[in-house]
Phi, psi and omega in degrees: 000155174267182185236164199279142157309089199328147200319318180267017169252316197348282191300345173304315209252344191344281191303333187274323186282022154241016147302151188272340188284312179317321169285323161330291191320306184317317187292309144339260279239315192231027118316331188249018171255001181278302210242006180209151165292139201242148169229174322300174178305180192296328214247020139254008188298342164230032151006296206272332158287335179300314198269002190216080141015119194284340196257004175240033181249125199239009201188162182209127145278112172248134149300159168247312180244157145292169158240161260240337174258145152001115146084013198259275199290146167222042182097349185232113158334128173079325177297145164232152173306154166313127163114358189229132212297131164347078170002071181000312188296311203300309185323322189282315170310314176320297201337291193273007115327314163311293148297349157294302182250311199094056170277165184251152194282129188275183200252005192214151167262028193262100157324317219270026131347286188324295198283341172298330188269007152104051159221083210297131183264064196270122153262138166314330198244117180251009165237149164200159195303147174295128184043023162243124160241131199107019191260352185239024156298116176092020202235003165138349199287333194288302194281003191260284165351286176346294178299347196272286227278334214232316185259350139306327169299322197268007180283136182289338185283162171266135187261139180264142128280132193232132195232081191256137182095161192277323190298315184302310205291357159321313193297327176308000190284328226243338191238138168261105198296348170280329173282331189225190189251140177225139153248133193250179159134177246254126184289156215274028182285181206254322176315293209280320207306303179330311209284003214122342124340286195305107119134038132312324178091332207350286192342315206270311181271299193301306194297341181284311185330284191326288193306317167332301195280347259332044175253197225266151182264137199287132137318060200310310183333101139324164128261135169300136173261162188309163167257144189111001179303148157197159167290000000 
């Protein structure tokens, strides 16, 4: 099943969770939690609206799938829970953070710092089957994500999108690039990063946007957790 929709998205999303694909989506999502292991649990699948307000969101990151092993996804792009070891994509994000601002690479992969600080962790897709990736693709997440992505666009303040990878950069279709900042390149997997990731900058460039805008600039530093921490 899905969980309500947090309280500061409602009037955003109204109209949309009362589209008939939307009840679809539902129906899906807890067919496949009767019968198959689903990430993340229920009651983080939206996580990244819990944890980042809709009247506080100053950045948008997009993701594409959760992932797909034990103890990973918990609702927030690229993030994985404490205790569980650092993603290849996320090692690469550090990398160039690290070179970008001169953060130092934390002992963890738990985003949600990022997101407390007005920085929606999105995925397109926000479920998937245990060790299938790409398996709740196409299956309605797109048009809901979409719709996220479009009443972030229509907030009067201005927002950066940082749009990593061709599936993300599909998504520039959806934001008006005359209102907001889109930072773009190549996603930060171990295929591509080489390719146009390493030495982008994002980081760097969203917070000169933010300052640009006068709004408040994100704190990149992870902190490292004591170890055995976990959520």
């Amino acid at each position: 099943m899905l969980p309500p929709i947090p309280r500061s998205w409602r009037p955003h999303l109204a109209e949309e969770i009362g589209k008939p694909y939307f009840a679809e989506l539902a129906d899906f999502v807890a067919n496949e939690q009767a019968r198959h292991e689903v990430y993340p649990p229920a009651d983080h699948i939206f996580s990244a609206l819990e944890l980042t307000a809709y009247e506080d969101v100053s950045v948008l990151i997009l993701g594409q799938d959760p992932y797909h092993g034990p103890g990973q996804a918990h609702g927030l792009s690229f993030s994985v829970l404490p205790g569980t070891r650092t993603p290849a994509s996320l090692r690469n994000i550090y990398k160039e953070l690290q070179s970008d601002l001169g953060c130092t690479i934390p002992n963890n992969g738990y985003l949600a710092p990022w997101a407390e600080q007005g920085v929606l962790l999105l995925n397109a897709v926000l479920t998937v089957r245990a060790g299938e990736p790409n398996s709740h693709r196409n299956k309605g997440w797109e048009q809901f994500t979409d719709a996220i992505i479009r009443a972030v666009g229509g907030a009067h303040r201005p927002v950066v999108f940082v749009l990593w990878g061709a599936y993300a950069l599909k998504k520039s279709a959806l934001i008006d690039a005359s209102r907001h900042t889109v930072v773009k390149s190549v996603h930060p997997s171990p295929l591509s990063a080489s390719s146009g990731f390493f030495g982008s900058r994002p980081f760097s460039k969203v917070n000169r946007a933010l300052h640009a805008a006068g709004r408040t600039e994100i704190a990149w530093q992870i902190p490292d957790l004591p170890r055995g921490a976990r959520t």
